[in-house]
C-alpha positions as CSV (number, residue, x, y, z in Angstrom):
1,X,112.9,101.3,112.6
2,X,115.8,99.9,114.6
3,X,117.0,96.6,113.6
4,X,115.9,94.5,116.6
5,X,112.6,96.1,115.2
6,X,112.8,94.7,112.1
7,X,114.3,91.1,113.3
8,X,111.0,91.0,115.3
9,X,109.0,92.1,112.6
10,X,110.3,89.4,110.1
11,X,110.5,86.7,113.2
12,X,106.4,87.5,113.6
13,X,106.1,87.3,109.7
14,X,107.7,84.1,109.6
15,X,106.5,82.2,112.3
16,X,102.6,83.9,111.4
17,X,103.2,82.5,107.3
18,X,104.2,79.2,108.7
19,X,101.6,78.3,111.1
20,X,99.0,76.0,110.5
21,X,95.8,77.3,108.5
22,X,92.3,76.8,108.0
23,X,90.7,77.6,104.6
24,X,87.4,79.8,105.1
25,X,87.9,82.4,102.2
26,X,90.0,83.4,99.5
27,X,92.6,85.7,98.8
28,X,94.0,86.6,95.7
29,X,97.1,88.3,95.1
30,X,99.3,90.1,92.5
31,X,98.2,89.2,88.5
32,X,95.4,87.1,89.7
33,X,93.5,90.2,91.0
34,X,93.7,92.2,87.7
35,X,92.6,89.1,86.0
36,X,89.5,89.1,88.2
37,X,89.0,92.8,89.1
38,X,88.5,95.4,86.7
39,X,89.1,98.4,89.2
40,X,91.0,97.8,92.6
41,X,91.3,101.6,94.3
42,X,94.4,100.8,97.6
43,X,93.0,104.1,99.0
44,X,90.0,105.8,98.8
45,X,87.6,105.8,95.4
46,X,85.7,109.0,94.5
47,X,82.8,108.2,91.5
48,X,80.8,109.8,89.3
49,X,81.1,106.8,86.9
50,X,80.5,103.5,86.0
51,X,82.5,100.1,86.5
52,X,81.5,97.2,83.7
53,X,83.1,94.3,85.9
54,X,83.9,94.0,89.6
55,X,85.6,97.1,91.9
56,X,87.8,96.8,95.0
57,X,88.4,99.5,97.5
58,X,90.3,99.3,100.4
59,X,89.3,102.5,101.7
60,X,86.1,104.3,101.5
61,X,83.9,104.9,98.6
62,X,82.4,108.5,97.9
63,X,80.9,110.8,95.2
64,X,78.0,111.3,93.4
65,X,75.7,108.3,92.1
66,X,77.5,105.3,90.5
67,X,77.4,102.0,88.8
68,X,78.8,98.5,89.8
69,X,79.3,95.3,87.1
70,X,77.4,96.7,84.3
71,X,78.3,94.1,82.6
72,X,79.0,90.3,84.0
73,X,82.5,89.3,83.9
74,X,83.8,85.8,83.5
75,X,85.6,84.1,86.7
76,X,89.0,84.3,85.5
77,X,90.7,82.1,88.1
78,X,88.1,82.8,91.4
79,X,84.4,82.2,91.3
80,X,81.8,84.2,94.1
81,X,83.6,87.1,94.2
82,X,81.4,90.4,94.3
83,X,80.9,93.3,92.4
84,X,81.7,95.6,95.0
85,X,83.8,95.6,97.8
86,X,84.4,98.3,100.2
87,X,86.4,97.9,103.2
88,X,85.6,101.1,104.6
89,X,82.3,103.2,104.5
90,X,80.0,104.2,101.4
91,X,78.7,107.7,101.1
92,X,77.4,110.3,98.8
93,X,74.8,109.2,96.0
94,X,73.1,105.9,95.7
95,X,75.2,103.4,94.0
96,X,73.6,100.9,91.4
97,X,74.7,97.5,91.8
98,X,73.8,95.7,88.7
99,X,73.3,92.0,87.2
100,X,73.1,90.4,90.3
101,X,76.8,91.3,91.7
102,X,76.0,91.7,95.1
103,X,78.5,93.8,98.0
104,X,80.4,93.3,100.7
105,X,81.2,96.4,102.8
106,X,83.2,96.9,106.0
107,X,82.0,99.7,107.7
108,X,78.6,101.6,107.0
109,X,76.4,102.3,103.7
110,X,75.3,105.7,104.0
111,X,74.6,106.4,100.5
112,X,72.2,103.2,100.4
113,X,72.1,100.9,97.3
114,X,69.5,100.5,94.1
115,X,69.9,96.7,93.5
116,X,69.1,96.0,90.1
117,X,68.6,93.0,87.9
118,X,68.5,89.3,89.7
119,X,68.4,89.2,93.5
120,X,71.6,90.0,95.1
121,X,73.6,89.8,98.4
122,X,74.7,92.3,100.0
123,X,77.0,92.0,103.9
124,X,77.8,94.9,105.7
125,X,80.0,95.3,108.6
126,X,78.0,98.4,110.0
127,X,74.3,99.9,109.5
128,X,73.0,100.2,105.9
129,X,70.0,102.8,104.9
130,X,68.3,103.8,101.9
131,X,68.2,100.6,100.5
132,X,64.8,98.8,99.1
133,X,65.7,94.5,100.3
134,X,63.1,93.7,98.2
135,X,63.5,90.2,97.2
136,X,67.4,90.7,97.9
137,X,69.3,89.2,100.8
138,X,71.2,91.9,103.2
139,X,72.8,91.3,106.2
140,X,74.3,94.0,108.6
141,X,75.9,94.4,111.9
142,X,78.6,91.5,110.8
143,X,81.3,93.4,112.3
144,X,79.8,92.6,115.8
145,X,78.5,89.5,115.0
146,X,80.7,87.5,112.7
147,X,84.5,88.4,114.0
148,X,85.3,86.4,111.0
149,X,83.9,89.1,108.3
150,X,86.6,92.2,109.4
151,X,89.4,90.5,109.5
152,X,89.1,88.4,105.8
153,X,88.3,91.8,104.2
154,X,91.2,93.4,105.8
155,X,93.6,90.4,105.5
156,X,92.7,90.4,101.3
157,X,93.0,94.2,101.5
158,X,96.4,93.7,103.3
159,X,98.1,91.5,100.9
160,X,95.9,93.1,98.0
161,X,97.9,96.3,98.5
162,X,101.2,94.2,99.2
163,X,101.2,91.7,96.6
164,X,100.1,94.9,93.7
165,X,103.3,97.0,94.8
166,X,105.6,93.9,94.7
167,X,104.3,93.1,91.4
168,X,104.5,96.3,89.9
169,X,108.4,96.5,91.3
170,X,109.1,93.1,89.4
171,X,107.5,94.8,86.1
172,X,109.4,97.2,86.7
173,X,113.0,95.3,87.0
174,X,112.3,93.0,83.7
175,X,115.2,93.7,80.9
176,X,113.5,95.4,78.1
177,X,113.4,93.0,74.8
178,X,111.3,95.3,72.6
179,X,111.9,98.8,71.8
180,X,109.2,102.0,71.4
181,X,110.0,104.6,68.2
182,X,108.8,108.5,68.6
183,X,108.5,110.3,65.7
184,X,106.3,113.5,65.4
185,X,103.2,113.1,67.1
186,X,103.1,109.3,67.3
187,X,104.7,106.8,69.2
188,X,104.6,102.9,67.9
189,X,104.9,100.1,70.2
190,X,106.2,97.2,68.4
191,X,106.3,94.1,70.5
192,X,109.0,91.1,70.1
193,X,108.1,89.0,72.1
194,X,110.7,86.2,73.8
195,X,110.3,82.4,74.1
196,X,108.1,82.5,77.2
197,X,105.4,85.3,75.4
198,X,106.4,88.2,77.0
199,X,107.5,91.5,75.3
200,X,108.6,94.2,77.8
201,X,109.5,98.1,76.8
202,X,111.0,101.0,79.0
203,X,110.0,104.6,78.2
204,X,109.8,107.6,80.3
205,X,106.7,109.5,81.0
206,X,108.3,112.5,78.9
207,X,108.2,109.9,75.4
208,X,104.4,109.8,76.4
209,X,103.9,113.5,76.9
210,X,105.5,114.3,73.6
211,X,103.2,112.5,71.2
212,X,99.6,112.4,70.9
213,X,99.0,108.7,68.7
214,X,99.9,105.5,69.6
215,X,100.4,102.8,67.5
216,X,100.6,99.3,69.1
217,X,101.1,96.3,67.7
218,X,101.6,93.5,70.3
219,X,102.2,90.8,67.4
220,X,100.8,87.4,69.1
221,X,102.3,87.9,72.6
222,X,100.8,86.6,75.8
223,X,102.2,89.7,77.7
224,X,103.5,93.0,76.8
225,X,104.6,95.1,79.6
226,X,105.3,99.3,79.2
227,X,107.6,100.3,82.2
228,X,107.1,104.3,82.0
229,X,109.4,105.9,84.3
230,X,108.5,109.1,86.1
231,X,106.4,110.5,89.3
232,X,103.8,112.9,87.2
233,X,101.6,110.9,84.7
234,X,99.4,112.5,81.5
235,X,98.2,110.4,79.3
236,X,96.4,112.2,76.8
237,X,97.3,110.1,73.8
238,X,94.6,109.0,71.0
239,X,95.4,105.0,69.9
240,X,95.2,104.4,66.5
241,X,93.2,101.1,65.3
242,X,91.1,101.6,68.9
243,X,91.7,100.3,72.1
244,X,89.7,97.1,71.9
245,X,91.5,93.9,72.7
246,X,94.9,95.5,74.7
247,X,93.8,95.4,78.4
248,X,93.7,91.8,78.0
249,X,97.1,91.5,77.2
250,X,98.7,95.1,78.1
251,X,100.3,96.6,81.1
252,X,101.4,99.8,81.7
253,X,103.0,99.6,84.6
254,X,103.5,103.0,86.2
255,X,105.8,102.0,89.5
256,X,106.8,105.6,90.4
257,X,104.4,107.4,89.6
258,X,102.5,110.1,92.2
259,X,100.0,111.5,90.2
260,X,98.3,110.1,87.0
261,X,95.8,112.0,84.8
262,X,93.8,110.6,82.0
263,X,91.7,112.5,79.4
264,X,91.8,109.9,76.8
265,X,90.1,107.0,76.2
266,X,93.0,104.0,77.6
267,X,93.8,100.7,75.7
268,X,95.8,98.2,77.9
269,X,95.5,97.6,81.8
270,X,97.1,100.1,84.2
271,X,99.1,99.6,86.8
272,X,99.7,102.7,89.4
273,X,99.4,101.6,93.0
274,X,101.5,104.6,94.5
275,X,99.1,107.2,92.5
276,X,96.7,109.8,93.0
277,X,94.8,109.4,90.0
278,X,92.2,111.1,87.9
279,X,89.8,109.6,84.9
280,X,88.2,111.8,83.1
281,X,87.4,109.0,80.2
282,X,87.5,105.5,79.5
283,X,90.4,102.3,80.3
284,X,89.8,99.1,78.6
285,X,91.4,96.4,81.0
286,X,91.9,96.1,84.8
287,X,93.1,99.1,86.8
288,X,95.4,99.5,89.9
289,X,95.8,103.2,91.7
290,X,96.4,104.8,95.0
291,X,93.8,107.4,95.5
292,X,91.1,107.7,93.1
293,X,89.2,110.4,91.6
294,X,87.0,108.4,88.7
295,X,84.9,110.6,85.9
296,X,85.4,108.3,83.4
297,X,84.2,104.4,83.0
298,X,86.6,100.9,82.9
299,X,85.6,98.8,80.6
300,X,86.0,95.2,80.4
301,X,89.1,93.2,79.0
302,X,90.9,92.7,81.7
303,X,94.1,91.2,81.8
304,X,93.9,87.1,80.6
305,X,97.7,87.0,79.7
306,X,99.3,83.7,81.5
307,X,102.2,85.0,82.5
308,X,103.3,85.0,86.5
309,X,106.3,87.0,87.5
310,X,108.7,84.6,89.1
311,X,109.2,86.4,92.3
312,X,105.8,87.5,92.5
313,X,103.1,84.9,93.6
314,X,99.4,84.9,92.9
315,X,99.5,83.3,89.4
316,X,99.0,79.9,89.9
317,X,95.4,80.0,90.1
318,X,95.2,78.5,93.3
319,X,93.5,80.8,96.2
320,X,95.6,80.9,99.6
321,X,93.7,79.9,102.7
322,X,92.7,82.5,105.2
323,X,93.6,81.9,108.1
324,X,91.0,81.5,111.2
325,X,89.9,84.3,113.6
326,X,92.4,83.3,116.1
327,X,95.5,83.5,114.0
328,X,94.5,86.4,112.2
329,X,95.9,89.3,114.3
330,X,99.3,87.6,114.1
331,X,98.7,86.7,110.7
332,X,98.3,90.6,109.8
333,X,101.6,91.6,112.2
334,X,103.9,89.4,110.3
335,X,102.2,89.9,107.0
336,X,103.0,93.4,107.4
337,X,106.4,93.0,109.2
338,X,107.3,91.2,106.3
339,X,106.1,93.5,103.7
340,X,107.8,96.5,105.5
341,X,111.2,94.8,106.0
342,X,110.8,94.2,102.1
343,X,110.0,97.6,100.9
344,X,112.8,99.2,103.4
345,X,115.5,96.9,102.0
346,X,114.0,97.7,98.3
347,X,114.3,101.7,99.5
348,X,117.4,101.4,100.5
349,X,119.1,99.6,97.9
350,X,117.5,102.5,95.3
351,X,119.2,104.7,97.3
């Protein structure tokens, strides 16, 4: 891109962020969405599986028959939000939407829903089919009808996608305080944390392939974050003591990583938005990848640490406004001028 390009993409970002808005929604961004979702997918989500507490996808949602808030998760910072959210189309097996969670789907449900346990809402943007209403609410055709519906899902999936890649980059850039031992087949993690809670290790993705236990021992803080460089992810590692209890205060923070495979069961929250990922078992605490190809369930224990990266917003607790209809398209340009201008200068200065 030229740079009068990119002068007119900031100029539109800047003058979009600074103009006068109307709350009708909430967003969320950066920490505050793994604190409320327990799977975000910035791409497309294939399942087989199950998902205890809420899902996001920004693309569409495929595979064989699957199941949506198994279990109902506590409103971490936003209340309302749904169990499933699809920007794009459903298709392949029913999916089971469960304890009342209720959808919201951009384009069209093809693979229908079973709506199980207290009545639930469901909005789609397109046509929906194979679906018993039953005593349920569900409301389709809202792309036509309501020109408000598209553009909140695809501003929140905008600045979803944004605000997740910024935030693993500013992981990924904290000085390391505590430091990882390998010895034979294990690998102990043993946090020290600093004044504000926060213990942060760097490995590479080769200390994780050569070891098969983990021993972690986060020792009282709020936050422990596991930088692991490297593009080609296997994590196949058995965690001594169990993985309860470390999604809610774990990150793995995977910022250059292309592909990520998973055979064993997963303690601590996982952070992979560039990845093509595959589950084939368990992750306790929220999840963050490109593509997905799930065969394996996320649990709940997603992450409750109170720690908020300084350059990285969405920790406060406060949701940001959406803009109305009428500034939205400008909205989305500058959101998006500004998030390319960032990750070109970020690219280049890596380089």
């Amino acid at each position: 891109m030229s740079r009068s390009k990119l002068l007119l993409a900031a100029s539109l970002g800047a003058a979009a962020l600074a103009m006068p808005q109307t709350a009708s929604a909430q967003v969320v961004t950066g920490l505050d969405a793994l604190r409320n979702w327990n799977l975000m997918v910035l791409g497309d989500l294939t399942s087989s599986s199950e998902v205890e507490g809420r899902t996001y996808v920004t693309g569409n949602l495929n595979g064989n028959s699957s199941n949506y808030q198994i279990r109902t998760p506590s409103d971490a910072t936003v209340s309302g939000l749904p169990g499933l959210t699809v920007v794009g189309d459903v298709t392949g097996g029913a999916k089971n939407l469960n304890n009342g969670s209720g959808a919201v789907i951009g384009g069209n449900v093809d693979s229908g829903f079973n709506l199980n346990g207290a009545p639930q809402t469901v909005k789609v943007g397109g046509t929906i089919s194979n679906t018993n209403v039953n005593s349920n609410t569900v409301n389709s055709g809202l792309a036509a009808s309501d020109p408000a519906f598209m553009s909140d899902l695809q501003l929140q999936a905008s600045v979803l996608d944004s605000s997740l890649h910024d935030l693993s980059h500013d992981l990924a850039g904290l000085d390391a305080n505590s430091t990882a031992t390998f010895s034979g087949n294990r690998g102990t993690f043993d946090a020290t944390p600093g004044a504000d809670g926060v213990a942060v290790f760097s490995i590479d993705a080769a200390d994780l392939d050569s070891i098969g236990e983990i021993q972690f021992n986060t020792n009282g803080a709020d936050t422990v974050v596991v930088n692991v460089a490297g593009a080609d992810i296997n994590l196949n590692d058995n965690f001594l003591g169990g993985t309860s209890g470390l999604g809610e205060n774990v990150i793995w923070n995977f910022s250059e990583a292309e592909t990520l495979d998973l055979s064993t069961a997963w303690g601590g929250s996982v952070l992979a938005p560039d990845a093509d990922a595959h589950t084939r078992n368990y992750v306790e605490g929220s999840a963050v990848f490109g593509n997905l190809v799930q065969d394996g369930e996320f649990h709940l224990g997603t992450y409750a640490g109170g720690y908020n990266p300084p350059s990285n917003p969405g920790g406060g607790g406060d949701p940001t406004p959406v803009p109305e209809p009428g500034t939205m398209l400008l909205f989305l340009i500058g959101a998006g001028g500004l998030f390319y201008v960032a990750r070109r200068q970020r690219k280049t200065a890596a380089a």
